[in-house]
C-alpha positions, 0 to 999 in steps of 0.5 A: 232874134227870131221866134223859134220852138223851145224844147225847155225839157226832153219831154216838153212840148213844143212851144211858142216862146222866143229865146229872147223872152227866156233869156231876159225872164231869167235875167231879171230874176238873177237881177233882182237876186243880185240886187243886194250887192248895190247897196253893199258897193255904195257902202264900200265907197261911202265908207272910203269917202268917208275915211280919205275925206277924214285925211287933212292931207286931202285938200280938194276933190281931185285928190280924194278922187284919186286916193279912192281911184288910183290902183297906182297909190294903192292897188286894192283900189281896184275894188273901189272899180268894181264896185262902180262896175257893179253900181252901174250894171246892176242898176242899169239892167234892172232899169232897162229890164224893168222898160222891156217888161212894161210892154212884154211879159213872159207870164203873159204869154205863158197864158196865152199858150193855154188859150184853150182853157179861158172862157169863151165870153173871156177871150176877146179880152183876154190878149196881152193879159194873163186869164184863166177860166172865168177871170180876167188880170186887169192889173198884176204885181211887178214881180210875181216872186214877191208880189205886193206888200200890204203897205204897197197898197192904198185903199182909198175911201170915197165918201159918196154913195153909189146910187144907180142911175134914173132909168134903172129905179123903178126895175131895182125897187121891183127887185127888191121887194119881190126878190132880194128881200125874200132871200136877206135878212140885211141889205149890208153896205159894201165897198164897190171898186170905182177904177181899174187901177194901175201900178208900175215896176218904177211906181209899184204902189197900187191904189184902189179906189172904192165907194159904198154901195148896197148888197142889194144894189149888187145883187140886182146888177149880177141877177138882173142887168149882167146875166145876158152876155151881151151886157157883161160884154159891154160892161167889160169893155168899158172897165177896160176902155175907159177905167171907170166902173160905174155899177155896183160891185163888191170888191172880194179877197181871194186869200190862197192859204200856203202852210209851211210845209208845201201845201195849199188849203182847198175848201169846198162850199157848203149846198146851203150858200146862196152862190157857188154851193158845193164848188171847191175854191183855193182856199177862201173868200172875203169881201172887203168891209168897212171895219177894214177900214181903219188906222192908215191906208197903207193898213187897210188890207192888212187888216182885210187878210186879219179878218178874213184869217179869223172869221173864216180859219179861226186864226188870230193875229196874235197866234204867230202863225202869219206875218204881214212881210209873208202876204203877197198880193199877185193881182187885180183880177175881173170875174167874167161872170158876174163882172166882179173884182178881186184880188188874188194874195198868197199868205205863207202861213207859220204852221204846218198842214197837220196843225192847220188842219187842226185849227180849222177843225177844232176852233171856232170859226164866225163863218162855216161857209165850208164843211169840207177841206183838203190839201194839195202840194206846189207840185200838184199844182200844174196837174189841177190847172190841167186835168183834163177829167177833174175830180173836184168842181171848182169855183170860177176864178181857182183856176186864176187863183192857182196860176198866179201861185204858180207864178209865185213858186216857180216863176214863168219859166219853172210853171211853163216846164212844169204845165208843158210836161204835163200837157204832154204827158196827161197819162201822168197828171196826178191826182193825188189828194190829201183830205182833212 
């Protein structure tokens, strides 16, 4: 079928996105909402397996065949074919929609059209990928509806310390003495992602693998190595080429805090942080520690989110607020301008903005990197991704950040109606904000 213009609502703009791609988006999610009645069909032939297998009078499997099959025995056999028709239609198009969307993505192409708000230095990269601003996907969920669990991924340890190569000595220790330590206190030990990790629909478990390496290490890459863009370039080539990533990094949690009535937790940075002061982020930050990595590893970012929950909002594990099964993690991203790596996770939180922003107002928290919070609703979404004159400076990866949760609510076709209206209606962007 041939690419042509959709008009998706009366007012939305025209865009770039074959019929075919709309029709099979929506396709796999009725798959994937269907998909509980395979497991009701086999049930229904189990049990009549079962029960005519039971039957003495049944001797060989020609004749089970038919007390099951047979509508001229029995003429509620019918359903023992419809649930082999449902078996195998479910199963079948979930299985080659899965194939299709290996190589095609609606989301993807969603990004594309918004090609205009990715960053100049971002864009060479940026094709057949989704980004936003600053920030690169190198590896994002099969489902955006679902996203991964937190026992769909392994962090995997690698118990060799990062040291920088010969060359590169001498200027580092400089560094250090004259810079790093006239800044910090402590040169703390981070954990540093070592691939681009994969994941597929029919393999969805996603393994990252890190090693230890020293804040100072990283700090020296980001204010020395990395700041001229030739150099980022380089280094993202290779992450993308090659997979291997062989300098230092601080693998970040980009946690976006969704309450139970519909809002998302903003925060803005105090003027005193070292990186990003005074900008707003959706919703916080936490680089992942070696206290995270404890028990199993399918446990290991699990106990990231706790943490995080806890030193920055002040909620405890045991407070009922959040559970594992509302953690979602979207994606792997990259960060253009330092040439970080983050992942990007919603949690749907069991309290409402009121009591949230209580919490965080009047508990204790190990971390006030924050003074300042507001909310904004699902809907308010699409406005912040394209306001074209801003009432909030954002951190560099927000942007990216909100896609996906975009994703996560509406899917790609509900975000794509909703950015298109938008983008045709800028007189009616929202700007409605709702502070703490």
């Amino acid at each position: 079928m041939q690419k042509k213009n959709l008009n998706l609502t009366k007012n939305h703009i025209k865009i770039k996105i074959s019929t075919t791609d709309w029709v099979l988006d929506r396709s796999r999610d009725f798959f994937e909402r269907q998909s509980k009645w395979t497991g009701i069909a086999v049930a229904f032939l189990m049990g009549m397996f079962v029960n005519i297998f039971s039957d003495p009078n049944v001797n060989n499997l020609r004749e089970l065949l038919n007390r099951m099959f047979n509508v001229h025995i029995r003429s509620l056999n019918v359903l023992s074919w419809f649930a082999v028709i449902i078996i195998l239609l479910l199963t079948l198009g979930r299985f080659l929609l899965k194939m299709y969307f290996r190589k095609h993505s609606y989301a993807v192409k969603l990004a594309e059209i918004y090609h205009e708000k990715v960053d100049s230095s971002i864009q060479p990269f940026s094709r057949g990928r989704i980004a936003w601003g600053l920030a690169l996907t190198l590896q994002s969920c099969p489902d955006f509806r679902k996203g991964w669990s937190t026992e769909k991924i392994q962090i995997q340890y690698d118990p060799t310390k990062y040291a920088f190569p010969r060359e590169l000595d001498e200027s580092y220790r400089d560094y250090l003495e004259k810079e790093f330590r006239t800044k910090y206190a402590d040169d703390k030990i981070r954990l540093m992602l070592i691939e681009d990790p994969q994941a597929f629909s029919d393999a969805p478990t996603l393994v990252l693998r890190v090693q230890e390496t020293k804040w100072s290490q990283v700090r020296f890459y980001q204010d020395v190595i990395v700041r001229d863009l030739n150099e980022r370039t380089r280094y993202i080539e290779q992450v993308l080429n090659t997979r291997i990533i062989n300098f230092p990094n601080s693998l970040c949690l980009h946690l976006v805090i969704v309450t139970s009535d519909g809002y998302l937790l903003l925060t803005q940075s105090g003027p005193k942080v070292e990186y990003y002061p005074n900008l707003w982020a959706c919703s916080i930050g936490e680089q992942l520690n070696l206290s995270d990595l404890k028990g199993s590893e399918e446990k290991f970012v699990l106990n990231w989110v706790e943490r995080a929950l806890l030193e920055e909002l002040g909620i405890l594990p045991d407070d009922g607020y959040f559970s594992p099964d509302f953690i979602h993690v979207m994606a792997v991203i990259l960060e253009g301008d330092t040439v970080n790596f983050a992942l990007v996770t919603l949690i749907f939180l069991n309290c409402n903005r009121e009591e949230l922003d209580s919490i965080i107002d009047k508990r204790p928290r190990t971390d006030y990197e924050f003074q300042k919070w507001e909310f904004i609703s699902w809907d308010n979404i699409p406005n912040q991704l394209l306001d074209p004159k801003p009432t909030r400076i954002y951190h560099p990866s927000t942007g990216i950040r909100m896609f996906y949760a975009g994703l996560s609510k509406f899917g790609a076709p509900g975000l794509n109606r909703r950015l298109g209206w938008i983008k045709s209606n800028p007189a009616r962007v929202i700007k409605n904000k709702i502070s703490s």
